[in-house]
Backbone as JSON Lines, residues from 0, in Angstrom:
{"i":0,"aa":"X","n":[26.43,-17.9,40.82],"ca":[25.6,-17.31,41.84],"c":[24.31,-16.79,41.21]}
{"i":1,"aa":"X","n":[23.42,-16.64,41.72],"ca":[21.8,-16.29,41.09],"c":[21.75,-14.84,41.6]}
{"i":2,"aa":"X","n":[21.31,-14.54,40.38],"ca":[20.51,-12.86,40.68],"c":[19.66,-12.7,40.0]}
{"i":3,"aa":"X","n":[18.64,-11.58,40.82],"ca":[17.66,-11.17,39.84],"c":[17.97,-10.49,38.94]}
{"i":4,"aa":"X","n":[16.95,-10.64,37.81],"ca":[17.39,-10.22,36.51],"c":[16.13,-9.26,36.32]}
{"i":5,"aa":"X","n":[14.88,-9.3,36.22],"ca":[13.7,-8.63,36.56],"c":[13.09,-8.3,37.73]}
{"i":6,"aa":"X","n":[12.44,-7.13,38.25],"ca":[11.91,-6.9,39.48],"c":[10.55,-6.24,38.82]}
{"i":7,"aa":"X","n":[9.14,-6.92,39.03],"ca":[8.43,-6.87,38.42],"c":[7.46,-5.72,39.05]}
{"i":8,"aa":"X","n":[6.54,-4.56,38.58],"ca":[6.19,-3.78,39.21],"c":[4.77,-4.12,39.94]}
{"i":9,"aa":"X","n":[4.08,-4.52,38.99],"ca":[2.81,-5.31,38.94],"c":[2.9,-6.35,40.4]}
{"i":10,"aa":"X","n":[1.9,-6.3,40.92],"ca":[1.61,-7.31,42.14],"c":[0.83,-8.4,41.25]}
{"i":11,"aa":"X","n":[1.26,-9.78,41.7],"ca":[0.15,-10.92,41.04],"c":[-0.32,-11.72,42.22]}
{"i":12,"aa":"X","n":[-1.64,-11.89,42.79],"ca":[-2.32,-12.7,43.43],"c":[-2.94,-13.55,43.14]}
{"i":13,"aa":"X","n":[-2.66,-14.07,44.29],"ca":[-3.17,-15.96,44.55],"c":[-4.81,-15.96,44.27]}
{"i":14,"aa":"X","n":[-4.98,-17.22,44.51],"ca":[-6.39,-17.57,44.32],"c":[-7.5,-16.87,45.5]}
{"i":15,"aa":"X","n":[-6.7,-16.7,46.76],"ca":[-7.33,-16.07,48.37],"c":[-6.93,-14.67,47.62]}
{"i":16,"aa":"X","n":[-6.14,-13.82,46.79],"ca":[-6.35,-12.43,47.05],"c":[-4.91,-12.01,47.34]}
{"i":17,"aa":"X","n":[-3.9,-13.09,47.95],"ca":[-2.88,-12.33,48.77],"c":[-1.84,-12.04,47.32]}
{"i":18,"aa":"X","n":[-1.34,-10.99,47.73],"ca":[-0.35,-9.89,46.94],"c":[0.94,-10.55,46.73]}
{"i":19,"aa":"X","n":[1.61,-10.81,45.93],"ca":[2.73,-11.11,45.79],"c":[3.17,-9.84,44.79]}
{"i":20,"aa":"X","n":[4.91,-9.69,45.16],"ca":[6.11,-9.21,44.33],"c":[6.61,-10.22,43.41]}
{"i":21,"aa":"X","n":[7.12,-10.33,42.03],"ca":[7.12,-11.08,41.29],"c":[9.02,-10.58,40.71]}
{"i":22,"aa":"X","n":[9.58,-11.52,40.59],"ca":[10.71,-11.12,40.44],"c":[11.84,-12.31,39.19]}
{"i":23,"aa":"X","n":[12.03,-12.29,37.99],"ca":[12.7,-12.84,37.4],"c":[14.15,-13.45,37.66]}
{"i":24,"aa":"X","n":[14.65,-14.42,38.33],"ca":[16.54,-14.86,38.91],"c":[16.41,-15.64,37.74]}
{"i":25,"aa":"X","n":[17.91,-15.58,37.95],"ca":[18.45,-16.76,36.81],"c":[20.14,-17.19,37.56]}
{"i":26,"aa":"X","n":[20.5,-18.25,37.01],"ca":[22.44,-18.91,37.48],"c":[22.41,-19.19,36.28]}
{"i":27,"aa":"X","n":[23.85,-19.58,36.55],"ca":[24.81,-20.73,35.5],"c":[24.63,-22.03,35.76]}
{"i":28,"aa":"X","n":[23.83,-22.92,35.13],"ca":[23.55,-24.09,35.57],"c":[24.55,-25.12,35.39]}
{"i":29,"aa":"X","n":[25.01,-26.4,35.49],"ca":[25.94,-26.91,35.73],"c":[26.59,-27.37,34.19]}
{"i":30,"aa":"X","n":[25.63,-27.39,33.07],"ca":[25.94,-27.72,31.94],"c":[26.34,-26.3,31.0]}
{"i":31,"aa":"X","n":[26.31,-24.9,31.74],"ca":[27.49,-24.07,31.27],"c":[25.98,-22.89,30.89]}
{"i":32,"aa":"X","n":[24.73,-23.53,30.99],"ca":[23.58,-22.49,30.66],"c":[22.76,-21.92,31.17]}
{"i":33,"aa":"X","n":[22.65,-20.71,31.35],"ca":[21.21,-19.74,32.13],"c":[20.43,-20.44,32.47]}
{"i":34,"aa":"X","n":[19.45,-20.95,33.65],"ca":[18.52,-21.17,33.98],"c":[17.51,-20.02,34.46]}
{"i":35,"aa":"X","n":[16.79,-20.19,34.07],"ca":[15.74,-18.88,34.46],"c":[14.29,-19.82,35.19]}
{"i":36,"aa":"X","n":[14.27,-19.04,36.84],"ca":[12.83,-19.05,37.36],"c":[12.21,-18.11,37.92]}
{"i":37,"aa":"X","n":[10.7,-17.62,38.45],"ca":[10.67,-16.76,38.93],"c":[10.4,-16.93,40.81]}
{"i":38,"aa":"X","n":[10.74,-15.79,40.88],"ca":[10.43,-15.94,42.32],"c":[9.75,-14.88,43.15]}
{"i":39,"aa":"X","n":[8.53,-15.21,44.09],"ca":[7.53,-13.91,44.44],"c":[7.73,-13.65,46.05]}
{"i":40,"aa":"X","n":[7.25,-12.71,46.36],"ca":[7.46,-12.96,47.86],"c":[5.73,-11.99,48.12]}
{"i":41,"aa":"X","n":[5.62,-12.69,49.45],"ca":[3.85,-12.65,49.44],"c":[4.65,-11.25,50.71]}
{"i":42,"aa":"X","n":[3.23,-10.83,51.09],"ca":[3.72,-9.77,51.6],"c":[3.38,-9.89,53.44]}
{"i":43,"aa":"X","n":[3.1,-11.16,53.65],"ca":[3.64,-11.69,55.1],"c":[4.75,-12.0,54.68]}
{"i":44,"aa":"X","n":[5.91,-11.76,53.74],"ca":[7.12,-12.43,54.17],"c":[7.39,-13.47,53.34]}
{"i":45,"aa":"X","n":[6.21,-14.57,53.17],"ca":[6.17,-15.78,52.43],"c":[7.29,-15.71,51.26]}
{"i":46,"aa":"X","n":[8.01,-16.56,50.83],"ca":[8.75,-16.35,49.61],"c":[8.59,-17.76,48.9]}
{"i":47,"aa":"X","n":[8.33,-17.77,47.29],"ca":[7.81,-19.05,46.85],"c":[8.82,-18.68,45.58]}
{"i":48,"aa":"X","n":[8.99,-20.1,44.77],"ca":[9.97,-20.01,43.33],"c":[8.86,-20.75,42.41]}
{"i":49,"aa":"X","n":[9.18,-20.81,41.28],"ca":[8.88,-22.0,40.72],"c":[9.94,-22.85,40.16]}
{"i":50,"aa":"X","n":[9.79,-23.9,39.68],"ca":[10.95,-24.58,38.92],"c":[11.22,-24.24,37.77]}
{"i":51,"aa":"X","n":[12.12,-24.47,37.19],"ca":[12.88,-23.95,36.31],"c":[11.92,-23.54,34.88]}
{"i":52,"aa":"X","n":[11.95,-22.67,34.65],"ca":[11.23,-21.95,33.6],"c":[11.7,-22.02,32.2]}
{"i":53,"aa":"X","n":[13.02,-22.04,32.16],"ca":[14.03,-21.6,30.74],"c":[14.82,-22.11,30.96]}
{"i":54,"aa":"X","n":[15.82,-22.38,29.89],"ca":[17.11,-22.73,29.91],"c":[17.57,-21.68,28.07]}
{"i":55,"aa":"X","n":[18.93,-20.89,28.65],"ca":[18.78,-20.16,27.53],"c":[20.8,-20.23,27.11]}
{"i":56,"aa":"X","n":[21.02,-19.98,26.24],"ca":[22.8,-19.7,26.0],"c":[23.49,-18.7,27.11]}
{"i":57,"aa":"X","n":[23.16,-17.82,27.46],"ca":[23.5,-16.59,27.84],"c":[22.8,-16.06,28.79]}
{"i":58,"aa":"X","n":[23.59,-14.95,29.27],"ca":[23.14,-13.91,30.27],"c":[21.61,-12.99,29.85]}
{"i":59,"aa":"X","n":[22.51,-12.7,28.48],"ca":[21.83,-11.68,27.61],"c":[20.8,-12.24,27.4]}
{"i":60,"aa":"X","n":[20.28,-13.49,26.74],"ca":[19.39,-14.0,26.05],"c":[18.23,-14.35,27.61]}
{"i":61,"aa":"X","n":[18.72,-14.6,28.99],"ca":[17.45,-14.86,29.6],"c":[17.2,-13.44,30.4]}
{"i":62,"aa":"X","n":[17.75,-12.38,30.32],"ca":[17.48,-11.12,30.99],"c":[16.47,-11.14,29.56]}
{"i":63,"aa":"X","n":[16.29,-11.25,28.19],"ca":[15.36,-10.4,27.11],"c":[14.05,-11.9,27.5]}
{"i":64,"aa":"X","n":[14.27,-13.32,28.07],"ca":[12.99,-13.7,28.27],"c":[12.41,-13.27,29.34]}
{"i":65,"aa":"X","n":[13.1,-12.94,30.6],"ca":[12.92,-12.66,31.36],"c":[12.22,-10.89,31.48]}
{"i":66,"aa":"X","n":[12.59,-10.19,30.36],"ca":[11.84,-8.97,30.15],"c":[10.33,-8.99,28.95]}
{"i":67,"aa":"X","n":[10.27,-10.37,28.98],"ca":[9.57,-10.09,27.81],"c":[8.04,-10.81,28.7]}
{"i":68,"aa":"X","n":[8.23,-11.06,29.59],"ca":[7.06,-12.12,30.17],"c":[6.1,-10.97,30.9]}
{"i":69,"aa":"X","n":[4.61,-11.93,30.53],"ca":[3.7,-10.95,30.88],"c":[2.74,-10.91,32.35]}
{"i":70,"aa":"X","n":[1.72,-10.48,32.29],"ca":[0.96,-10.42,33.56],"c":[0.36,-12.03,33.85]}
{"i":71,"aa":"X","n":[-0.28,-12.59,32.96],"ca":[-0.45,-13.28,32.38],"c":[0.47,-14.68,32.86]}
{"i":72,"aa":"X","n":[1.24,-14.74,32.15],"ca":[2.46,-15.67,32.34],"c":[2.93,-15.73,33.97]}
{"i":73,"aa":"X","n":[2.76,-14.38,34.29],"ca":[3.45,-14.84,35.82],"c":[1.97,-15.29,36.86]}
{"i":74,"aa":"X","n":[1.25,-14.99,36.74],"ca":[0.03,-15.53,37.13],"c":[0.32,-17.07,37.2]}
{"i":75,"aa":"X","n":[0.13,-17.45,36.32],"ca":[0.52,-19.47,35.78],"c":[1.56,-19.26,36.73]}
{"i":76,"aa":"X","n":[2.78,-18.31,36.59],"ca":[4.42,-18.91,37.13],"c":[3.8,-19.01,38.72]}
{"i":77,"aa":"X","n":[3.02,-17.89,39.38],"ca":[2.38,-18.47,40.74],"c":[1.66,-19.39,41.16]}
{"i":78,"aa":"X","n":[0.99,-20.06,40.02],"ca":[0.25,-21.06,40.54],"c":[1.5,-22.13,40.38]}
{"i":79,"aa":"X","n":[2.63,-22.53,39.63],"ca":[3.28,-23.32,39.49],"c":[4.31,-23.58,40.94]}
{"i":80,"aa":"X","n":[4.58,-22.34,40.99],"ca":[5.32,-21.85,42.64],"c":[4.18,-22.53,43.67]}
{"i":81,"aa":"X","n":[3.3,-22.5,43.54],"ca":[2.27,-23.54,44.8],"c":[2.39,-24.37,44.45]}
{"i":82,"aa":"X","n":[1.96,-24.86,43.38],"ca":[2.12,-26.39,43.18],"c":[3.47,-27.17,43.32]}
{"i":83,"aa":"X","n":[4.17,-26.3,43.43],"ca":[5.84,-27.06,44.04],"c":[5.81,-27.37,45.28]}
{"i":84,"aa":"X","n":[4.98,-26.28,45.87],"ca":[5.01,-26.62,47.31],"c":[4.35,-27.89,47.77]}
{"i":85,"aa":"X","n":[3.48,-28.54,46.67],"ca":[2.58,-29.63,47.2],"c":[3.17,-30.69,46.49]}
{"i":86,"aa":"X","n":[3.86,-31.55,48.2],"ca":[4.41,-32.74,47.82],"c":[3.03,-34.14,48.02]}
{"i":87,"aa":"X","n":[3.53,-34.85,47.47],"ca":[2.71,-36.33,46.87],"c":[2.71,-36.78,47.82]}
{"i":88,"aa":"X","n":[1.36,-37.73,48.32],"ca":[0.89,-38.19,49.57],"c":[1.73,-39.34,49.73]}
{"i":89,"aa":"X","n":[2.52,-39.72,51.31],"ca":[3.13,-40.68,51.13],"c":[2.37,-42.39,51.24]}
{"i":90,"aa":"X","n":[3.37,-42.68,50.34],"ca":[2.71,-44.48,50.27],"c":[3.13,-45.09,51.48]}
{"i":91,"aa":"X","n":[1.99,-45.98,51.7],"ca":[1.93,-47.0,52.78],"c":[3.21,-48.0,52.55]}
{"i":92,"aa":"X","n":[4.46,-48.29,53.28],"ca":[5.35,-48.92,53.08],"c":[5.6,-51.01,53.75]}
{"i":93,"aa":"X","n":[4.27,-50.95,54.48],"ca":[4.1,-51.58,55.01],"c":[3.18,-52.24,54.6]}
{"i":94,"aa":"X","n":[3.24,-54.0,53.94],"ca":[2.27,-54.71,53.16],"c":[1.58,-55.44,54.44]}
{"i":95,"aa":"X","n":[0.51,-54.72,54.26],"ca":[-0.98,-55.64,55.07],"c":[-1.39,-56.61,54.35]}
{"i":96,"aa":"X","n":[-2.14,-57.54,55.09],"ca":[-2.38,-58.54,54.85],"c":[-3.88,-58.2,53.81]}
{"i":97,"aa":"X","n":[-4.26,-58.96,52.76],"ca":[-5.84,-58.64,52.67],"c":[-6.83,-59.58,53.28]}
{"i":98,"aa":"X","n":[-8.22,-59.41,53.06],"ca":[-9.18,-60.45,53.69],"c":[-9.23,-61.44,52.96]}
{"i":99,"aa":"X","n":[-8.9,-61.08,51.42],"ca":[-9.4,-61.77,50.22],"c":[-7.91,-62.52,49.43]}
{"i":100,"aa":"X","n":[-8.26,-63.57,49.08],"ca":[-6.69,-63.85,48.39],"c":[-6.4,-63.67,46.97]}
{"i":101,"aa":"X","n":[-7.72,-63.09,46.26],"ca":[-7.97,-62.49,44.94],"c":[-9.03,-61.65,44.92]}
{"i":102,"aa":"X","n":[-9.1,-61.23,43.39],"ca":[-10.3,-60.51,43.21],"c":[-11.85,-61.75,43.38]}
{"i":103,"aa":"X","n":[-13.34,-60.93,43.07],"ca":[-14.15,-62.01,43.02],"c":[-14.55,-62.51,41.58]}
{"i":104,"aa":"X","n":[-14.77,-63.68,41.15],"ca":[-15.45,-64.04,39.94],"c":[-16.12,-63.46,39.56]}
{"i":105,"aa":"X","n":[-16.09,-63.2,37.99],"ca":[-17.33,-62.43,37.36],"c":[-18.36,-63.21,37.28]}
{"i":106,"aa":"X","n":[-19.51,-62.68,36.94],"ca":[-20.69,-63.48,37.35],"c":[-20.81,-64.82,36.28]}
{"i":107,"aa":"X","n":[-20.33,-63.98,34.85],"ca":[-20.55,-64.49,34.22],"c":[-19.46,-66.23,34.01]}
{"i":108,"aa":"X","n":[-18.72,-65.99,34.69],"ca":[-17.66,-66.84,35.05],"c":[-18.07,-67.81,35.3]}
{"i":109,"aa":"X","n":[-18.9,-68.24,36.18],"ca":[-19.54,-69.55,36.71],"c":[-20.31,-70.23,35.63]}
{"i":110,"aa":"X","n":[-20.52,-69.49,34.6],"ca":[-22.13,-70.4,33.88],"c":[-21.16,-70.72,32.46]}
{"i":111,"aa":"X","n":[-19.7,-69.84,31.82],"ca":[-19.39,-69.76,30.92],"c":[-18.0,-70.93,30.65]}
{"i":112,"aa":"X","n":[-18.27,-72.16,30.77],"ca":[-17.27,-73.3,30.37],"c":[-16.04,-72.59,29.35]}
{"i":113,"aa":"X","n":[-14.99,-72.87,29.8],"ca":[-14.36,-72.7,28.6],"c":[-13.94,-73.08,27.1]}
{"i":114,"aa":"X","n":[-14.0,-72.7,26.11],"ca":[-13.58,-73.11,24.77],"c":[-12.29,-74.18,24.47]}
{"i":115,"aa":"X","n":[-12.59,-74.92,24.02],"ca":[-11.16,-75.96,23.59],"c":[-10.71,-75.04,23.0]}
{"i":116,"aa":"X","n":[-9.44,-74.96,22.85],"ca":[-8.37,-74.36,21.71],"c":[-8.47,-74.99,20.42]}
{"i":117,"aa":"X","n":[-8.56,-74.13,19.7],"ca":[-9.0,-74.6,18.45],"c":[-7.5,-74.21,17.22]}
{"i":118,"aa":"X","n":[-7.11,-75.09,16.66],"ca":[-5.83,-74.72,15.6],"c":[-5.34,-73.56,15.29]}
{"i":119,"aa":"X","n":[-4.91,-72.33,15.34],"ca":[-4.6,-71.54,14.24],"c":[-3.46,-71.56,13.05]}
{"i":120,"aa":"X","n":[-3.18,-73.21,13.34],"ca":[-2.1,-73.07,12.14],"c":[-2.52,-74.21,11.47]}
{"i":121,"aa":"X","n":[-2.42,-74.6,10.03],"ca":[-2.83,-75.55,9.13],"c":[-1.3,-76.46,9.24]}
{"i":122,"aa":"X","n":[-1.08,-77.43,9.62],"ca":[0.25,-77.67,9.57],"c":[0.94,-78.34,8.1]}
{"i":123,"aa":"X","n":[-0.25,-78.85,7.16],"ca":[-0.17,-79.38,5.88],"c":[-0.03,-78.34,5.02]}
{"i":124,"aa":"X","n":[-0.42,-77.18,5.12],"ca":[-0.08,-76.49,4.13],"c":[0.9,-75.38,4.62]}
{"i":125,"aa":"X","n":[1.25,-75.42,5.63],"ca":[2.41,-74.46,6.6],"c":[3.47,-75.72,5.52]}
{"i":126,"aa":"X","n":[3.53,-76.69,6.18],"ca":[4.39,-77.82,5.55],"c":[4.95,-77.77,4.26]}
{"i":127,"aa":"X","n":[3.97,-77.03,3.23],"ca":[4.2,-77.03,1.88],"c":[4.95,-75.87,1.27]}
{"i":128,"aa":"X","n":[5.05,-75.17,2.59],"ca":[5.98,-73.89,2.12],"c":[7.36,-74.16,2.66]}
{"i":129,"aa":"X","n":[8.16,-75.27,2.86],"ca":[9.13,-75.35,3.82],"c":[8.98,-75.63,4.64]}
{"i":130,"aa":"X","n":[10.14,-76.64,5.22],"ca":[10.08,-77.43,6.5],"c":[10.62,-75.97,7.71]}
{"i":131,"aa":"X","n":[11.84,-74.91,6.87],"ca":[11.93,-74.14,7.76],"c":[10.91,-73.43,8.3]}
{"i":132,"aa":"X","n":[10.0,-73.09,7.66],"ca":[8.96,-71.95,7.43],"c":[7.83,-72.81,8.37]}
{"i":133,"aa":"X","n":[7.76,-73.99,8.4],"ca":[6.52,-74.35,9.03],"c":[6.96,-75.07,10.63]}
{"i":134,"aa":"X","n":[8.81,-74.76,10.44],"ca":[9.45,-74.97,11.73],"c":[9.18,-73.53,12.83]}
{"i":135,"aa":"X","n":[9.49,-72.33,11.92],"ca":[9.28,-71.38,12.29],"c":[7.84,-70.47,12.48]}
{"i":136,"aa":"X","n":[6.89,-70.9,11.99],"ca":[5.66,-70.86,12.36],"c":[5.2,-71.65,13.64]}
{"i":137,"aa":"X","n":[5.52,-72.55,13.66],"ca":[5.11,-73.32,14.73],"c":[5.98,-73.07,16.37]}
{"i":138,"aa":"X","n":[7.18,-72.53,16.08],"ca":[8.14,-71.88,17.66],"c":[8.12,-70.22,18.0]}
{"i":139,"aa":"X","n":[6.71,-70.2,17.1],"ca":[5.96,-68.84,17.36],"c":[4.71,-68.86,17.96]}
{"i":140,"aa":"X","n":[3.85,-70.1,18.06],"ca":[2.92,-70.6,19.16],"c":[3.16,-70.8,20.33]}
{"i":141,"aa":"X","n":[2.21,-70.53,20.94],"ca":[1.99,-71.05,22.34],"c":[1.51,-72.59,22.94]}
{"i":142,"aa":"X","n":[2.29,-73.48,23.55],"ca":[1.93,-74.16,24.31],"c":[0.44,-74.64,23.62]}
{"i":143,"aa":"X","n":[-0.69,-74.3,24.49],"ca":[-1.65,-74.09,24.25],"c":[-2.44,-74.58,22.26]}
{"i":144,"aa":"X","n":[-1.88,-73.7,21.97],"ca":[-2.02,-73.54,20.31],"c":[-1.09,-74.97,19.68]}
{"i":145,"aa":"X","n":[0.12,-75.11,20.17],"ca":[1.05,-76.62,19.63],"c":[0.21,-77.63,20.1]}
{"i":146,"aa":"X","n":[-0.48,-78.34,21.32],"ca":[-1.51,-79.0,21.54],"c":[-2.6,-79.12,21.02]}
{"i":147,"aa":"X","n":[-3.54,-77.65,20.51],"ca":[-4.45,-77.59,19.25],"c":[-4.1,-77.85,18.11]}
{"i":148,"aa":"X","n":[-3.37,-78.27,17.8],"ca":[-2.7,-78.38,16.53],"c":[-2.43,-79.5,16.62]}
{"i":149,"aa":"X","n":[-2.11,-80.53,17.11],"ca":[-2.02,-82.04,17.04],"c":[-3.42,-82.69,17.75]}
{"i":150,"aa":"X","n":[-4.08,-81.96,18.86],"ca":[-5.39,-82.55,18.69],"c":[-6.01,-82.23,17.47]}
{"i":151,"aa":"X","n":[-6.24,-80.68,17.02],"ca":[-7.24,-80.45,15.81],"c":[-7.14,-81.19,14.69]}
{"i":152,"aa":"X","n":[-5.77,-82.01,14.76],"ca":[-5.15,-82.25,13.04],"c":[-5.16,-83.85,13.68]}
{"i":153,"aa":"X","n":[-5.48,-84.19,14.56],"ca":[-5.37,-85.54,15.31],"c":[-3.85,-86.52,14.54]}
{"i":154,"aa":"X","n":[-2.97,-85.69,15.01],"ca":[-1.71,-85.68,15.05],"c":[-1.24,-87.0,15.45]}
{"i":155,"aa":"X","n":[-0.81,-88.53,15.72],"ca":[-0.34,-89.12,16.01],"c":[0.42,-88.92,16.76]}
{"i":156,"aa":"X","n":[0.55,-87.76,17.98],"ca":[2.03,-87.77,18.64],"c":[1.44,-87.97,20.25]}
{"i":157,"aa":"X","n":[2.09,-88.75,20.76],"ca":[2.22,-89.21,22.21],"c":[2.75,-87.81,22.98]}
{"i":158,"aa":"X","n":[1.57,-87.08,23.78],"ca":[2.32,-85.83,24.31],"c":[2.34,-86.16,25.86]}
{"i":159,"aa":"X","n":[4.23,-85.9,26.28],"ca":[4.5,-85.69,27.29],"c":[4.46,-84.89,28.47]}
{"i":160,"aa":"X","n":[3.61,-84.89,29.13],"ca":[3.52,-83.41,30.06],"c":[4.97,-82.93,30.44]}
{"i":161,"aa":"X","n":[5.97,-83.26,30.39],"ca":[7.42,-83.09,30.69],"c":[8.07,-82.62,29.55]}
{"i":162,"aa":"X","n":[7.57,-82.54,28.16],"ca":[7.54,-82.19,26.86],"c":[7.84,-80.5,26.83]}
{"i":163,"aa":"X","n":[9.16,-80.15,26.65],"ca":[9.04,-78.87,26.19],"c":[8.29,-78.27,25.21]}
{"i":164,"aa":"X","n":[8.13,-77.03,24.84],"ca":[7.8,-76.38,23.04],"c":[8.62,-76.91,22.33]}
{"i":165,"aa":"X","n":[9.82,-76.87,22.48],"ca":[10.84,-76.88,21.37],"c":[10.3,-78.34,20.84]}
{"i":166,"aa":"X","n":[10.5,-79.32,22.25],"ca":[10.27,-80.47,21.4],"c":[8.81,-81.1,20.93]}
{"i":167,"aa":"X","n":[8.04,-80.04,21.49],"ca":[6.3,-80.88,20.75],"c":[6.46,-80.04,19.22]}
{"i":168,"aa":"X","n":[7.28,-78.68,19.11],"ca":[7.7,-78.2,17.6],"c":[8.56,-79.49,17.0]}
{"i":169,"aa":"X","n":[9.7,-79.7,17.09],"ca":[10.11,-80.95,16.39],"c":[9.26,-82.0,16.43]}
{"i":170,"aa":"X","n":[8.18,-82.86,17.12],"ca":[7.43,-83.84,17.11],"c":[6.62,-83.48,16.24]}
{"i":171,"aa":"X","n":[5.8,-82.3,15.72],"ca":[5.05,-82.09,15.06],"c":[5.67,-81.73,13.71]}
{"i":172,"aa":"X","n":[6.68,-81.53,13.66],"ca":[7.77,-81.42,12.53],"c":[7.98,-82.71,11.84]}
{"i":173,"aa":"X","n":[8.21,-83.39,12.48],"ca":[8.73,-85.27,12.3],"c":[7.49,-85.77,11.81]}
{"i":174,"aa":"X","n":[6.71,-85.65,13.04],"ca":[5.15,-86.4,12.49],"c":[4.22,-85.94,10.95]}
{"i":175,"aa":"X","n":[4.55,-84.31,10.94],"ca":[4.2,-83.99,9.2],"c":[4.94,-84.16,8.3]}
{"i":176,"aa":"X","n":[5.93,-84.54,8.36],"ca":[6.79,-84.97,7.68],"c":[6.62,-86.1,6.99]}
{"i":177,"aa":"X","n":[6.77,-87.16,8.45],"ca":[6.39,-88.32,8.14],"c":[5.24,-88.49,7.05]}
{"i":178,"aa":"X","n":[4.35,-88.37,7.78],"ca":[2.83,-88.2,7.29],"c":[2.69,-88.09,5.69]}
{"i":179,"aa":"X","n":[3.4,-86.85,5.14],"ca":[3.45,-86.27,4.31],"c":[4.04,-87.34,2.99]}
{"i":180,"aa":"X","n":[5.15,-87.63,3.25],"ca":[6.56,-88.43,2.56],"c":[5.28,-89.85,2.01]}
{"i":181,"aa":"X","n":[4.67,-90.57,3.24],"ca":[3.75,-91.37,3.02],"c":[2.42,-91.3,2.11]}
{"i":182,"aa":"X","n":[1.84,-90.26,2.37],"ca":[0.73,-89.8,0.99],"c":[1.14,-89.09,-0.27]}
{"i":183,"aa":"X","n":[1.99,-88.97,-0.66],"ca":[2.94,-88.5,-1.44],"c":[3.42,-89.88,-2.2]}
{"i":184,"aa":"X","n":[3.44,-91.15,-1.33],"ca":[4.07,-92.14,-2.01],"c":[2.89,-93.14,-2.72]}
């Protein structure tokens, strides 16, 4: 059950002026420990809390935070007690349609062609460190980057648009391989 633990003498007012009584409660919260908040009552009646302030071992231990708090501190604890009161504007739950079916192009968008993809992996000298190592370099690319890499290196491999990664990684595996075994001989 909650009781007050402090009854504060001091009046603390709001931002308008109005007078509040300021008063320290605390319970047994469900995990076996003191919760401590304060609670004011305006002097139309109004009565406001804030949320939970403390969490302490004991009885003893939140009656000495609860005696130790200042003019100061409960000031903040009233503005916190309003700000509880102010709940979050509700969201629109209902998806409207827009006018637009995206955002608009940047300006610069229209005049700026895009860049070919250009290699970031050497596959001849990836190659020379291990077939694992240049297996595993290469099923760490993107799409995109495995295609730069057999155009940039003008790769001999027939690419399938139906062609997974995995397998344009083994095709490019096979094909440096190949490649390799041959200038080597």
């Amino acid at each position: 059950m909650a009781e007050v633990l402090v009854r504060f003498t001091e009046l603390v007012q709001d931002d308008s002026g109005i007078p509040y009584q300021a008063q320290a409660s605390g319970a047994v919260g469900s995990d076996g420990l003191w919760e401590g908040w304060i609670e004011f009552i305006g002097e139309n009646g109004r009565a406001l809390r804030t949320p939970r302030e403390t969490t302490q071992p004991n009885r003893d231990a939140l009656v000495y935070w609860a005696e130790g708090l200042s003019a100061t501190y409960l000031e903040g604890a009233l503005h916190r007690a309003l700000d509880a009161l102010l709940e979050p504007a509700a969201r629109v739950s209902i998806a409207e349609a827009s006018i637009f079916s995206g955002p608009a192009a940047s300006a610069n968008a229209a005049r700026v062609s895009p860049q070919p993809a250009r290699p970031v992996l050497d596959p001849w000298s990836t190659y020379a460190q291990g077939e694992g190592v240049f297996r595993q370099q290469l099923s760490a690319l993107s799409r995109d980057h495995l295609l730069a890499v057999i155009d940039g290196y003008a790769l001999p491999i027939e690419v399938r648009a139906s062609a997974t990664d995995r397998e344009l990684v083994d095709d490019i595996v096979q094909t440096v391989h190949v490649l390799s075994t041959r200038r080597g001989a």
